[in-house]
C-alpha positions in Angstrom: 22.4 55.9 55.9 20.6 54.7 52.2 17.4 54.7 54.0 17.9 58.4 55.5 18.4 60.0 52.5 15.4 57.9 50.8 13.3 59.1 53.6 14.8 62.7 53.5 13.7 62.9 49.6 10.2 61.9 49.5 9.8 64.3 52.4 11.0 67.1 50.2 8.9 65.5 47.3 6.3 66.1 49.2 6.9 69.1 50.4 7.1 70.5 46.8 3.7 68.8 45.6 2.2 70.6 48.8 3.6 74.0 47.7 2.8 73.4 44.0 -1.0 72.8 45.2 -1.3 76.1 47.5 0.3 77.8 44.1 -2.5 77.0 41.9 -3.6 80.3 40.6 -7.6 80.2 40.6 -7.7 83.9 39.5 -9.5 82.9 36.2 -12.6 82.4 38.1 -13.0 86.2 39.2 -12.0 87.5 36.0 -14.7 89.2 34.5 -17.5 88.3 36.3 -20.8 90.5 36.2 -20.5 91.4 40.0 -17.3 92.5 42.0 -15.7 89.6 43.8 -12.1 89.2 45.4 -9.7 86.9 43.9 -9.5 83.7 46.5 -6.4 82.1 47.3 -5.9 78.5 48.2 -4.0 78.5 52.0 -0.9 78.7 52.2 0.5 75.5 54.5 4.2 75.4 56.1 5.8 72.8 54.4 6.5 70.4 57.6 5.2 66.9 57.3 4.2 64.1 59.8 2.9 60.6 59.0 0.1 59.4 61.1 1.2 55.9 61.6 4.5 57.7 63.6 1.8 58.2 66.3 0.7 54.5 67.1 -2.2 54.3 64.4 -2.9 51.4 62.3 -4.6 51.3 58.7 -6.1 47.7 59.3 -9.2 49.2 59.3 -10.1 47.9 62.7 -8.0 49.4 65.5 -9.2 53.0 66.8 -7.3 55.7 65.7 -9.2 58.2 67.0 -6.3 59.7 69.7 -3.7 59.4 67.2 -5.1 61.8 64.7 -5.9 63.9 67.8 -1.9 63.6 68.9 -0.7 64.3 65.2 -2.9 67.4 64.9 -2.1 68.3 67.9 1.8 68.1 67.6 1.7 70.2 64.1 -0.6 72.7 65.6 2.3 73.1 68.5 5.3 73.8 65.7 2.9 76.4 63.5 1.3 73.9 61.0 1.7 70.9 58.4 0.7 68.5 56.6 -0.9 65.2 58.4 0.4 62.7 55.5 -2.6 59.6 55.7 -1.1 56.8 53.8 -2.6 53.6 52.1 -4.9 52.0 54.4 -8.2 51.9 56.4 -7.9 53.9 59.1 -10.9 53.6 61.4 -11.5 56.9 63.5 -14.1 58.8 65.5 -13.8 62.3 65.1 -11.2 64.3 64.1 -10.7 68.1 64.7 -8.5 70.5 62.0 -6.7 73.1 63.7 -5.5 76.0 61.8 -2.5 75.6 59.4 -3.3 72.3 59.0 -4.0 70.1 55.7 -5.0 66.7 55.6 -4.0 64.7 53.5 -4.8 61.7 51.9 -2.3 60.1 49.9 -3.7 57.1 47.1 -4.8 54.3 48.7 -6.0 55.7 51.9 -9.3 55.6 53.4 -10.5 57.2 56.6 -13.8 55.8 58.1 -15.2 56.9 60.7 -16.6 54.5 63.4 -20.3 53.1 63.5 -20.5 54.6 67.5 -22.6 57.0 69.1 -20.9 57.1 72.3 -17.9 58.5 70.4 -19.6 61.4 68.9 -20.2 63.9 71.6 -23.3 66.2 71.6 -22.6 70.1 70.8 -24.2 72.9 70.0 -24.6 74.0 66.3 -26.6 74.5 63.2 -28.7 72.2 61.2 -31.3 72.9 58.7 -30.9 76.4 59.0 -31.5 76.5 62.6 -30.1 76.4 65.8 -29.8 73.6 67.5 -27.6 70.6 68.7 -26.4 67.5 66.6 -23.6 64.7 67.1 -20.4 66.0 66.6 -19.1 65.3 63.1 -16.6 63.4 61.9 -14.7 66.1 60.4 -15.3 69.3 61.9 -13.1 72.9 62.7 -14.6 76.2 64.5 -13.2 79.4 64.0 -9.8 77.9 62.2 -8.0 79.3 59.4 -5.8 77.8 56.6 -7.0 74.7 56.9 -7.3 72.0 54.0 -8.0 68.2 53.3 -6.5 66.8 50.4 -4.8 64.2 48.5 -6.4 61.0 46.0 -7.7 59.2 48.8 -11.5 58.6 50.3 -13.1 59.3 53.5 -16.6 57.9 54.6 -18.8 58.7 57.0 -20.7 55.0 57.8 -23.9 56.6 56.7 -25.8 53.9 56.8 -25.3 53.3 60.6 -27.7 56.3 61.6 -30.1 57.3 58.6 -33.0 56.0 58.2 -34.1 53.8 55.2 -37.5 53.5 53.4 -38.3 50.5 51.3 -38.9 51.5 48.4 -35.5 52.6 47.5 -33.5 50.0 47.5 -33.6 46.5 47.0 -35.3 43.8 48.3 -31.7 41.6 49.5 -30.9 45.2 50.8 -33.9 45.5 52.6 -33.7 42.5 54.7 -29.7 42.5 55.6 -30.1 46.5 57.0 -34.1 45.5 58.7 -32.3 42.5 60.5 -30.0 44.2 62.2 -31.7 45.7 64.9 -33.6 48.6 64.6 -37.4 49.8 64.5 -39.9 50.3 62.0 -42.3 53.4 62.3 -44.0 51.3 59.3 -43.9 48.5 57.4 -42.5 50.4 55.0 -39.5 52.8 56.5 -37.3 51.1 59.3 -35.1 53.6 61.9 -31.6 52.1 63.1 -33.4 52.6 67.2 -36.1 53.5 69.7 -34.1 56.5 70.5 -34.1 57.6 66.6 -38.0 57.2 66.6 -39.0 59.3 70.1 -36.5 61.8 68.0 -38.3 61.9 65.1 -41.7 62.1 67.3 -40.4 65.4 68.9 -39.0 66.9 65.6 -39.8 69.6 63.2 -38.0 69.3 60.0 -35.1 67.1 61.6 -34.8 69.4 64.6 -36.0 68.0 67.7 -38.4 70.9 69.7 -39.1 71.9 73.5 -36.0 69.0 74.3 -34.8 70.6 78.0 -32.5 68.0 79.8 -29.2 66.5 79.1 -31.0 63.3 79.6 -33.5 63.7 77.2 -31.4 65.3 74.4 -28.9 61.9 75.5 -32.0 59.7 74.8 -32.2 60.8 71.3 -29.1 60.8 70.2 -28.5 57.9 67.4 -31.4 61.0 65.9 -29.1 64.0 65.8 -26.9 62.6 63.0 -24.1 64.6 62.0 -23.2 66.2 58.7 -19.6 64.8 57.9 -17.5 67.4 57.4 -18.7 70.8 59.3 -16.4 73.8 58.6 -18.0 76.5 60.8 -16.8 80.6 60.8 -13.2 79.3 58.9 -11.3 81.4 56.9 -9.3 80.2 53.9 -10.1 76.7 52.7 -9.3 74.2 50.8 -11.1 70.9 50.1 -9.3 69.3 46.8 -9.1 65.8 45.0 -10.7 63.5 47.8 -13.8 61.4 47.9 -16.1 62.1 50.8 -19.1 59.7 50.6 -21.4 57.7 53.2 -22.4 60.7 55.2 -24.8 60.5 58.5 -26.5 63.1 57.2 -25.2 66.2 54.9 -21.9 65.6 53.2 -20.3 68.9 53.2 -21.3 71.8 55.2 -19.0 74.7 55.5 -20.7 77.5 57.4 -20.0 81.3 57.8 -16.9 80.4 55.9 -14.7 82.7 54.0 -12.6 82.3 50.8 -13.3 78.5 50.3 -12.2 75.9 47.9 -13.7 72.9 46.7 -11.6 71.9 43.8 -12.0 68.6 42.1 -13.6 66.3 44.6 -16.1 63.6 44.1 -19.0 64.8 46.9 -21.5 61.3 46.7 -24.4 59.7 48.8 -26.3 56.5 47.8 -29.8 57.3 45.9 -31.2 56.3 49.5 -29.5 58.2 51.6 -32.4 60.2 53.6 -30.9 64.0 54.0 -27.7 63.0 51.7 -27.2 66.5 50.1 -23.9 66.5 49.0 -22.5 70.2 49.5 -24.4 72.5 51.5 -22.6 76.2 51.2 -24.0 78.5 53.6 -24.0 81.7 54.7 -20.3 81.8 53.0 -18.7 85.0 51.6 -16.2 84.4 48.5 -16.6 80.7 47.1 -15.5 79.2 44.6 -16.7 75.0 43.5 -14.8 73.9 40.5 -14.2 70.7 38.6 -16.1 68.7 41.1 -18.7 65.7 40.9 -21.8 65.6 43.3 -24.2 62.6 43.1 -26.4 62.3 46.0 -29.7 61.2 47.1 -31.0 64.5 48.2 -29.7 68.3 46.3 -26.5 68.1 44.9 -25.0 71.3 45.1 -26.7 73.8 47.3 -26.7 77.3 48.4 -28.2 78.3 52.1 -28.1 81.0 54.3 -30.4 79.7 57.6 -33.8 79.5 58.6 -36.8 82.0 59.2 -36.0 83.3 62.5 -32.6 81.9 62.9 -31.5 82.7 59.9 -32.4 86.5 59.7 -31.4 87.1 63.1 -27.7 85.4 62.0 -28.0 87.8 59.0 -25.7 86.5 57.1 -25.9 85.7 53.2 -24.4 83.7 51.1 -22.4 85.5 48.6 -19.6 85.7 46.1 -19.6 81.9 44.6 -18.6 80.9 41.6 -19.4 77.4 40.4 -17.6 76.5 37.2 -17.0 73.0 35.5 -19.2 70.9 37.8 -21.2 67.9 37.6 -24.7 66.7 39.3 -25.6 63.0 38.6 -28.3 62.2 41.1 -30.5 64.5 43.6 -33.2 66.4 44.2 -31.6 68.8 42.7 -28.5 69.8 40.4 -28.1 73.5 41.6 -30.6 74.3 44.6 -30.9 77.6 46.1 -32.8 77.2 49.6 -35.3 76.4 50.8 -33.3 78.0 53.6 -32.1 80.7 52.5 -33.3 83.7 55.3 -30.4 85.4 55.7 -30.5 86.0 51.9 -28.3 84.6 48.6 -26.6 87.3 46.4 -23.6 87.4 43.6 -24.1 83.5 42.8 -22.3 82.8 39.1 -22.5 79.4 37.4 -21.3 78.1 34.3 -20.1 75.2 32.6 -22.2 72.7 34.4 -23.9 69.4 33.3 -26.5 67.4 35.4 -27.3 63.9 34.6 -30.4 62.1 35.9 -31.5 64.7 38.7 -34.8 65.6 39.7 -34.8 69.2 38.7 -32.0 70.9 36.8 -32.4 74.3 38.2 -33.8 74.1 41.8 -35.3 77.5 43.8 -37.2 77.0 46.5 -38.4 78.6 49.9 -41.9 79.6 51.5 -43.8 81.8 53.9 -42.0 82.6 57.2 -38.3 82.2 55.4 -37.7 86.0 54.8 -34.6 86.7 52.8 -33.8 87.7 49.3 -32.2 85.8 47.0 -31.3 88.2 43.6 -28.1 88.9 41.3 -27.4 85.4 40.6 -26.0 84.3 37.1 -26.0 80.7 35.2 -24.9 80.5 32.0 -24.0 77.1 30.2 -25.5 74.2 31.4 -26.2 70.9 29.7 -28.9 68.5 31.0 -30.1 65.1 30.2 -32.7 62.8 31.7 -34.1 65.3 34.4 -36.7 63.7 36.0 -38.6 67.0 37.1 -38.5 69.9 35.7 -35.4 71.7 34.1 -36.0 75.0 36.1 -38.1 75.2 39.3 -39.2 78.4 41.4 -41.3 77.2 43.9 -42.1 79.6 46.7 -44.7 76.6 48.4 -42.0 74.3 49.5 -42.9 71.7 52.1 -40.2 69.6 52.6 -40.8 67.0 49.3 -39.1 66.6 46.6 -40.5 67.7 42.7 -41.1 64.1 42.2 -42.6 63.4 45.2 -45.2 66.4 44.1 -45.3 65.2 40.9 -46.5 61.8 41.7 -49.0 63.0 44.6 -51.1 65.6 42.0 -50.9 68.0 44.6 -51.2 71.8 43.0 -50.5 74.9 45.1 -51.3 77.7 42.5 -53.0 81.4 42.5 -54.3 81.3 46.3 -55.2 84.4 48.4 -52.3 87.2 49.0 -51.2 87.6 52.2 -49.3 91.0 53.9 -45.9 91.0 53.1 -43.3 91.4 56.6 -40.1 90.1 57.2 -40.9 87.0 56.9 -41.6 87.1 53.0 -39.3 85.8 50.9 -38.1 87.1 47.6 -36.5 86.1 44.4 -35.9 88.3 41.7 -33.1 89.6 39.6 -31.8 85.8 38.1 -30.4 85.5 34.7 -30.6 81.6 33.0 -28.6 81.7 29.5 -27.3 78.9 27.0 -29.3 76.2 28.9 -29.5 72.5 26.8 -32.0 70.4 28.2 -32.7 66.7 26.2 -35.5 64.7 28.2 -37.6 66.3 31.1 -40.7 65.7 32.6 -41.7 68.7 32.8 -39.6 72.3 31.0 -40.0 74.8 33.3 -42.8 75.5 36.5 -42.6 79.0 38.3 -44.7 79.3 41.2 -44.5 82.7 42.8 -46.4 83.8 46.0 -49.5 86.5 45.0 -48.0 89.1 47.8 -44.5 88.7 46.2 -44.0 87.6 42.8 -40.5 85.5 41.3 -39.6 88.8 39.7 -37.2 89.6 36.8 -36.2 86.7 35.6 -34.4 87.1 32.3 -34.7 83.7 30.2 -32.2 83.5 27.0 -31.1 81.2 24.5 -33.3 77.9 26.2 -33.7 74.8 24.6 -35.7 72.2 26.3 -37.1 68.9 24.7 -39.9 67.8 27.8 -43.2 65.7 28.3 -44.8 68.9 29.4 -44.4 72.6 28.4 -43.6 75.4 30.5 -46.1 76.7 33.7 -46.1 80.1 35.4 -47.7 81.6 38.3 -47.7 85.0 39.9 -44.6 85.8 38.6 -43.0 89.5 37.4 -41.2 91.1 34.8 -40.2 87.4 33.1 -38.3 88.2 29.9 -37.8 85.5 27.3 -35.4 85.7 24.7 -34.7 82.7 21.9 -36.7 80.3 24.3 -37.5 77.1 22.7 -39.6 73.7 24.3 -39.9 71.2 22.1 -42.9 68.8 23.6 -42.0 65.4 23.2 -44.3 62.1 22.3 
């Protein structure tokens, strides 16, 4: 009788920190903002609880317990929604699919990580680099749900490292040797993929998307190539993503696309320095966003805005718009705030504020290139402190190929002032950005603008800049660039 009412208590205990979560007001961040945008709401959860163990699953971190999320999910999403309560433990999964008015969540202690096995992942079709194509199924994914969340104090990794690739010279030599012995091949002596099937992937690729693949038995051969992002949100409404560690992805961390109203409230998004394709959040095409009190540290762009790929992407016509970033920070990646470089179905309404990025390649990161398409304008940062940027603080760069600023740093290569070319659909366009109250202490390089002749980085309104860099500022065909209280200090 003792132990019933114990039990009947911390289920109402929880049931009240689940309610006083969903009432968390986040009005503040549409309050005055210099572009109309809908308050967002967190989702609103029925207050019904089930543990996973209560469904045969074991946190010993080595028996499957891949059905029994599946049967918990599944009994919730028969009485209307809960919360799937993931106690202290390892629980080793493959994937697991959120139905709508569902939130998991993690209490302290727990860790979910997902299982180093292709054959569990399943090939479907979806979206990856901006275009369409088809990928392993990720760990965490939902289509088409809504009120869905994952939260909680605990952790959830991905086993990265069992499907990306790794290249020498990032990590150490000890390192090196325990992942190269493993198995594996090496395209050199330099960069080792975990199989044969990765490398007649990456043969066949373009950008990570494999081309011209027809058969089940030749996308099949392939597979350990078409590494998942982790957690894949695709067309959900009303989101949550709050207080949990997601690391170790196979490749992106966390993608939610054609989303609406979505919240990623203080969690810690991270990637090893090595992780090839490790960006940490990748929003895209979303409408009415908002990233707050969050930490990104990755080995690729930190937090990113996207809205697809040349032709995919501006026949999917959707942009990204409505986000409000507030109260974040970047330690490591290519780049702290990144818009593109896919961004063809266009990037509007973007505010951030209150950010700092530690260590990074590039502070400020635009890019895109011929054949995108798309226009990325009205966006708004204001705020942000930076130290020990590798790069540069702000980068437009309308030539991206796929490297990162430090990558074209060390090669010398310069693409600058070449011949004009007709602008069409396929010409992207930045214009319309304001950058205010910007501290940057120790950069390579303060600022490099590189604008296409046929359609210049236009109205760009610089104010109240301080920069302390090796090297000063460098613009090219670029428009209308106003510069207000804009101060580089050159370093020696």
């Amino acid at each position: 009788m003792k132990k019933n009412i114990i039990l009947t208590l911390l289920a109402l205990s929880l049931s009240v920190l689940s309610a006083s979560a969903q009432q968390k007001s986040y009005q503040q961040y549409t309050k005055n903002l210099p572009f109309k945008m809908e308050e967002v709401k967190a989702p609103v959860i029925p207050s019904r609880n089930v543990k996973l163990p209560d469904f045969g699953a074991k946190g010993d971190g080595q028996s499957l317990c891949t059905d029994a999320f599946a049967r918990a999910i599944d009994k919730l999403s028969s009485m209307g929604g809960g919360h799937l309560i993931v106690p202290s433990g390892v629980w080793y999964t493959g994937p697991i699919v959120l139905k709508s008015n569902i939130d998991l969540h993690l209490e302290k202690g727990a860790i979910i990580l997902f299982a180093a096995d292709e054959t569990l992942y399943p090939l479907i079709k979806t979206s990856f680099e901006g275009l369409d194509t088809r990928r392993c199924q990720s760990p965490i994914s939902a289509n088409g749900a809504k009120n869905i969340s994952i939260t909680g104090e605990g952790a959830i990794d991905g086993n990265g490292l069992y499907w990306r690739p790794l290249k020498k010279q990032k990590v150490t030599d000890s390192m090196w040797k325990s992942v190269t012995s493993k198995g594996g091949v090496f395209k050199r002596d330099d960069l080792w993929l975990p199989s044969e099937g990765y490398a007649k992937g990456e043969e066949s690729a373009e950008m990570n998307v494999p081309r011209n693949l027809k058969s089940e038995e030749e996308w099949n051969s392939i597979k350990r190539f078409l590494r998942p992002v982790m957690v894949s949100l695709v067309s959900c409404k009303n989101v949550l993503l709050q207080g949990v560690i997601f690391q170790n992805s196979p490749a992106w961390n966390i993608h939610p696309l054609m989303c609406e109203n979505i919240i990623i409230d203080g969690v810690l998004a991270r990637n090893p320095s090595y992780a090839q394709n490790g960006d940490a959040l990748d929003l895209e095409s979303c409408k009415n966003a908002l990233i707050v009190n969050s930490k990104f540290d990755a080995g690729d762009d930190g937090i990113c805005i996207k809205s697809g790929k040349d032709a995919d992407g501006r026949k999917r016509g959707k942009p990204c718009e409505n986000v409000v970033v507030n109260g974040c920070t970047v330690f490591a990646g290519h780049g702290g705030f990144v818009v593109g470089s896919e961004m063809s179905g266009g990037v509007k309404n973007i505010h951030v504020s209150d950010c700092q990025f530690l260590g990074t390649d590039v502070g400020l990161r635009f890019k895109s290139c011929r054949g995108r398409g798309g226009v990325v304008e009205n966006i708004f940062i204001d705020n942000i402190s930076m130290f020990d940027i590798k790069g540069d603080a702000i980068t437009f760069d309308l030539y991206y190929g796929g490297k990162s600023v430090i990558e074209v740093l060390e090669s010398g290569e310069k693409v600058n002032n070449i011949e004009a070319k007709p602008v069409d659909v396929t010409t992207p366009a930045f214009r319309d950005i304001n950058i205010q109250n910007i501290n940057c202490r120790n950069t390579h390089r303060a600022m490099f603008f590189n604008g296409l002749p046929e359609m210049p980085i236009e109205r760009i309104n610089l104010r109240n800049i301080y920069i302390s860099a090796d090297q000063d500022a460098e613009f090219f065909n670029c428009k209308g660039i106003t510069k207000e209280n804009v101060n580089i200090t050159i370093q020696k």
